[in-house]
PAZADREN-142008 format. One record per residue: residue in one letter; x, y, z of N, C-alpha, C, CB in turn. Coordinates in steps of 0.001 Angstrom, whole numbers, padded with zeros to 6 digits, always signed. Glycine has a CB too. Layout:
N
aXYZXYZXYZXYZ/...
//
This chain:
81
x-022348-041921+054828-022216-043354+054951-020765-043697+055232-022715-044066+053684/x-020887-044606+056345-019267-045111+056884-018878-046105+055489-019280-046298+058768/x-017486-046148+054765-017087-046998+054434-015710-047478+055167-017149-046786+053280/x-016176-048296+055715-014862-049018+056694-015418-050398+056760-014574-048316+058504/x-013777-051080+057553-014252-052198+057819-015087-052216+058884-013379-052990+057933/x-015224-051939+059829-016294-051827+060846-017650-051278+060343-015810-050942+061951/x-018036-050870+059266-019563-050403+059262-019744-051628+057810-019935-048184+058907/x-018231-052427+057664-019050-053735+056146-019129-055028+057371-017396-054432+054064/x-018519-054982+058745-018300-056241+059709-019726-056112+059952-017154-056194+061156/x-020532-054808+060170-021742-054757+061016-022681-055242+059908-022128-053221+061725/x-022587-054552+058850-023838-055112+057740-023598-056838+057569-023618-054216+055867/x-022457-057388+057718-022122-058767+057609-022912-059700+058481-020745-058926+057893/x-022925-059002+060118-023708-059817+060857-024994-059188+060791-023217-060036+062209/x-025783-058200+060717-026932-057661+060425-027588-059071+059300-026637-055952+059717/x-027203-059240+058622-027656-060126+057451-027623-061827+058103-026432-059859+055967/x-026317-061543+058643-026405-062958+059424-027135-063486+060161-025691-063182+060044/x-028054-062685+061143-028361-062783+061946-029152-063406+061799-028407-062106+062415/x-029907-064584+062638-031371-065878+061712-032520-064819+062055-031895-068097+062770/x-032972-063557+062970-034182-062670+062983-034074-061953+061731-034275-061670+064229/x-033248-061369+061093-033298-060678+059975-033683-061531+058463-031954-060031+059977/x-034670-061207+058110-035467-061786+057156-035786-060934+055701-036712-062077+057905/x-035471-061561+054379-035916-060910+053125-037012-060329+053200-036029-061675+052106/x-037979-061120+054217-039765-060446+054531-039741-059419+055012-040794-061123+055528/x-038661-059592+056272-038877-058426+056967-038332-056745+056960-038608-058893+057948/x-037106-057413+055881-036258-056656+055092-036676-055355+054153-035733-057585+054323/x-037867-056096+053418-037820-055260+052238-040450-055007+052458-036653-056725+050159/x-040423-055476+053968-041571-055101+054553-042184-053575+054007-041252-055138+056067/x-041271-052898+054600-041426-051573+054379-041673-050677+053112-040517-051222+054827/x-040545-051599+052288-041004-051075+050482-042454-051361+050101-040064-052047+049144/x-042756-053089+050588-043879-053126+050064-045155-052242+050623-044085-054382+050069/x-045087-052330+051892-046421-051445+052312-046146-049586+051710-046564-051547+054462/x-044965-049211+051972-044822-047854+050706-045352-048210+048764-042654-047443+050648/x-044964-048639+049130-045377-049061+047510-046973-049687+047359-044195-050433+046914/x-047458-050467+048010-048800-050281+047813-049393-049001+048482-049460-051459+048277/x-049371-048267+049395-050329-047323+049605-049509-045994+048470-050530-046972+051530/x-048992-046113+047655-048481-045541+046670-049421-045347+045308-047340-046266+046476/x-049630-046802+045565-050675-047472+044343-052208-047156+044409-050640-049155+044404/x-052501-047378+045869-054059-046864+046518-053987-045571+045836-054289-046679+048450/x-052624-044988+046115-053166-043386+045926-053216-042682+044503-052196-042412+046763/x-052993-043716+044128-052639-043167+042551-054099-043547+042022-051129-044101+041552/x-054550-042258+040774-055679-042328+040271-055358-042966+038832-056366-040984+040331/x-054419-042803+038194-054142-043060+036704-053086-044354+036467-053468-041628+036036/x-052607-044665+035537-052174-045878+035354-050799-046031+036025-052181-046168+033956/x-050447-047431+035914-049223-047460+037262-048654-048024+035954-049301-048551+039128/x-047574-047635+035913-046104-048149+035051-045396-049386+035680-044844-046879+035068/x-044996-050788+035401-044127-051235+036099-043466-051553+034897-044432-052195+037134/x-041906-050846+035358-040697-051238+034639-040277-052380+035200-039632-050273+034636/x-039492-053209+034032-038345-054051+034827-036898-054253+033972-038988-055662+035167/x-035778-054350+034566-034487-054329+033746-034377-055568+033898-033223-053479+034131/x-033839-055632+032682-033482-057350+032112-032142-057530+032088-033968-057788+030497/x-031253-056633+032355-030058-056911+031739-029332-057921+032708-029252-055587+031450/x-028219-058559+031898-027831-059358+032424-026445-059465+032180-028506-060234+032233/x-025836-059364+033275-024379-059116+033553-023231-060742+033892-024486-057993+035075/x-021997-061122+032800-022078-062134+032906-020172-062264+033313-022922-062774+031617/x-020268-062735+034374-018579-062031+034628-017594-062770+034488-018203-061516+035978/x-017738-064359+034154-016614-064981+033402-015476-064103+032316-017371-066022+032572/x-014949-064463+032171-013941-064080+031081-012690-065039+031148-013451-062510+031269/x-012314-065362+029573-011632-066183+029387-010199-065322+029679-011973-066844+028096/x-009939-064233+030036-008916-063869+030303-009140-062315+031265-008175-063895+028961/x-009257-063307+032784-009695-062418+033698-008830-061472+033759-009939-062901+034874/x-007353-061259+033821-006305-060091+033747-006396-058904+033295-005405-060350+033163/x-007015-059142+032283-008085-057898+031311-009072-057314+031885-008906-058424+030097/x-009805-057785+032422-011106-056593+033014-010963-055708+033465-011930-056784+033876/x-011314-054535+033119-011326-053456+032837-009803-052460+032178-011906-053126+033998/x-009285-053607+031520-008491-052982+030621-009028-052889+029187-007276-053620+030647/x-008733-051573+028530-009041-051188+027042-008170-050828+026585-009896-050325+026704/x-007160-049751+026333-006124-050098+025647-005319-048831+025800-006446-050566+024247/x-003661-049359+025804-002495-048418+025972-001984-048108+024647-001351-049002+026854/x-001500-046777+024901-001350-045994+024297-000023-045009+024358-002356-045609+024439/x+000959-045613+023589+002280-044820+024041+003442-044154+023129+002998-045738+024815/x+002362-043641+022396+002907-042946+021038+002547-041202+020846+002110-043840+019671/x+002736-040339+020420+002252-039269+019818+002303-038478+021427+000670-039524+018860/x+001437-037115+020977+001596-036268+022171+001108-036918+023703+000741-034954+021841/x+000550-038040+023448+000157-038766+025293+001374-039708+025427-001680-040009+025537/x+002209-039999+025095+003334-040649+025734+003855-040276+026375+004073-040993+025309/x+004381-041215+027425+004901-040451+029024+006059-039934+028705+005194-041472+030463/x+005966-038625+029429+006960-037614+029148+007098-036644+028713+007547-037793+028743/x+005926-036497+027238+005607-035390+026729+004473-034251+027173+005414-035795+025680/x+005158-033000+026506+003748-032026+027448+003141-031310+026605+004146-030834+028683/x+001857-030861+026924+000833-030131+025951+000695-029255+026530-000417-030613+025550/x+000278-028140+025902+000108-026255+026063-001311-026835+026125+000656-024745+024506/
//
């Protein structure tokens, strides 16, 4: 998989485009996924994840900071065998 700007410009207008459709998009899962189901003899599982991810923060500067540490044998400078 390209990660560049030229292969995120193309997915940008791919999506843009008014023929490209959620229907037509995700067409294919559904007809895999029902003849999935036809074929299955025993019970069908449907999971679903609930979680919910909430990205405010009252002190955005922090995200994804946890914590420094600049004492004992990890302080810059010192070395371990």
């Amino acid at each position: 998989m390209r990660r560049d700007w030229a292969a995120a410009k193309a997915a940008y207008r791919f999506f843009d485009n008014p023929r490209v459709t959620e229907h037509g998009v995700l067409a294919g899962h559904f007809a895999a996924t029902a003849a999935r189901v036809a074929a299955s003899e025993g019970p069908i599982l449907i999971l679903q994840d609930t979680t919910e991810f909430i990205y405010g923060r009252a002190q955005p500067g922090k995200i994804g900071f946890t914590k420094t540490i600049n004492a004992g044998p990890t302080r810059l400078g010192s070395r371990t065998c």
